[in-house]
C-alpha positions in Angstrom: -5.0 -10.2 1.9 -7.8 -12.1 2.8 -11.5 -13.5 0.7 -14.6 -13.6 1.9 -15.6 -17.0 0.2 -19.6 -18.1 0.0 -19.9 -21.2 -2.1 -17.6 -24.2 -3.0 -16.1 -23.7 -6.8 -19.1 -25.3 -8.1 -21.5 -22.9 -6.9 -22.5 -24.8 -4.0 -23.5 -22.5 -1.1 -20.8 -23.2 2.2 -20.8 -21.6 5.4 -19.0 -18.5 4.8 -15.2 -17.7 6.2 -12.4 -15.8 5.5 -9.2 -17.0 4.7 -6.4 -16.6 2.0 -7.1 -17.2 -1.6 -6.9 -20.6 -2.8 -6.9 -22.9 -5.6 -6.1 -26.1 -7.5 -3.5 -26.2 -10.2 -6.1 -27.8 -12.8 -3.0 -29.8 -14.1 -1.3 -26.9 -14.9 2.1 -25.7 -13.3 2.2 -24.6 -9.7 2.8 -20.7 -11.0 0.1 -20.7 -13.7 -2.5 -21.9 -11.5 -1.3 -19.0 -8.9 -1.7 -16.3 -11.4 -5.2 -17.8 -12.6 -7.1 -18.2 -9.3 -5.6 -14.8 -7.5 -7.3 -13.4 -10.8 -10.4 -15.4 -10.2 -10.6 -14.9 -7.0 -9.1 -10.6 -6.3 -9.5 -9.8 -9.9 -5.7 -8.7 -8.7 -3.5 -9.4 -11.8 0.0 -11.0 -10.3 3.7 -11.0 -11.7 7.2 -12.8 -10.9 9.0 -13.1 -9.1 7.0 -15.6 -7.2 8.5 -16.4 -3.9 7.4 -19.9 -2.1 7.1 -18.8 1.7 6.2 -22.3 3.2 3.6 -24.6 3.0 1.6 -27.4 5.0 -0.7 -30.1 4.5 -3.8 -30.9 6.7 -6.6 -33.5 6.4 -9.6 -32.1 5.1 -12.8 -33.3 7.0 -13.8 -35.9 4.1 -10.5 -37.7 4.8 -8.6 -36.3 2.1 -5.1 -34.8 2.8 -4.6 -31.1 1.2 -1.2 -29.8 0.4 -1.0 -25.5 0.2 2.0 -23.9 -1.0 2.4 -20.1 -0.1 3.5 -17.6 -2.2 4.6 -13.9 -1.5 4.0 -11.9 -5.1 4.0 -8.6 -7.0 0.7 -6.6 -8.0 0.2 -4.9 -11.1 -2.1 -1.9 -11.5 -4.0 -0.9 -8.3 -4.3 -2.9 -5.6 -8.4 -3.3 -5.4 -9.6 -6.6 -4.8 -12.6 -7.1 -7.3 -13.5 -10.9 -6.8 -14.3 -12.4 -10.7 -16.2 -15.8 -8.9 -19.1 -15.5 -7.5 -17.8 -18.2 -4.6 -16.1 -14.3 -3.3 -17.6 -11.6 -2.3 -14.9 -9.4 -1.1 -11.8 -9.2 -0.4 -9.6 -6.7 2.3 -6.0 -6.3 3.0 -4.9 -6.3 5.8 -2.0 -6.1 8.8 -0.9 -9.5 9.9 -2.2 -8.8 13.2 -6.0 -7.8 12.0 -6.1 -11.0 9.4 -4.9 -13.1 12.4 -8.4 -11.8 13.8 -10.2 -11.8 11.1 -9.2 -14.9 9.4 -11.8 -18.0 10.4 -10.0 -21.5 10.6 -7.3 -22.5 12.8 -5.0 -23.4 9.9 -5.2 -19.9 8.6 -4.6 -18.5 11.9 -1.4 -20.5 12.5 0.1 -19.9 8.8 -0.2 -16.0 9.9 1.4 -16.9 13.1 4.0 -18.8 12.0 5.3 -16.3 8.8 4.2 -13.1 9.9 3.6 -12.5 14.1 
């Protein structure tokens, strides 16, 4: 699954891409911050198991390094991705191959590459 995102968490409009949804932990644990912002940002409502499939960490262009743990879930209800913040307009899933594609930044591309082509 991939998100259309339009504006930084704040509001502030971004130049838009597509890539996986993503979040901070807000200082709470790693699996309650996944369950939040996949709600915040699909409107998707997520259960355990959670399974960690890798992670990475890149510099972001400010300079600051950016650590992303993956996860591979379970979806409750129907799948329809209904975005609850306004920094996402839509949401589509996808084959690996067609998010590979579709998917904007380099990073995102080679996460798909590396777990899933």
């Amino acid at each position: 699954m991939l998100v259309y995102k339009v504006a930084a968490s704040d509001g502030t409009p971004i130049t838009p891409f597509w890539g996986f949804p993503v979040g901070g932990t807000d200082g709470e644990e790693h699996t309650v911050a996944l369950v939040r912002e996949i709600r915040e940002e699909t409107g998707l409502h997520i259960r355990p198991p959670f399974e960690e499939s890798g992670s990475l960490q890149y510099m972001l262009p400010d300079g600051r390094q950016q650590h992303v743990t993956l996860y591979l879930t379970h979806i409750q209800g129907t799948p329809t991705i209904t975005p609850e913040d306004e920094e996402i307009t839509e949401g589509r899933w996808l084959t690996p191959q067609d998010a590979y594609e579709l998917i904007t930044h380099d990073i995102g591309k080679n996460v798909i590459k590396e777990l899933f082509l």
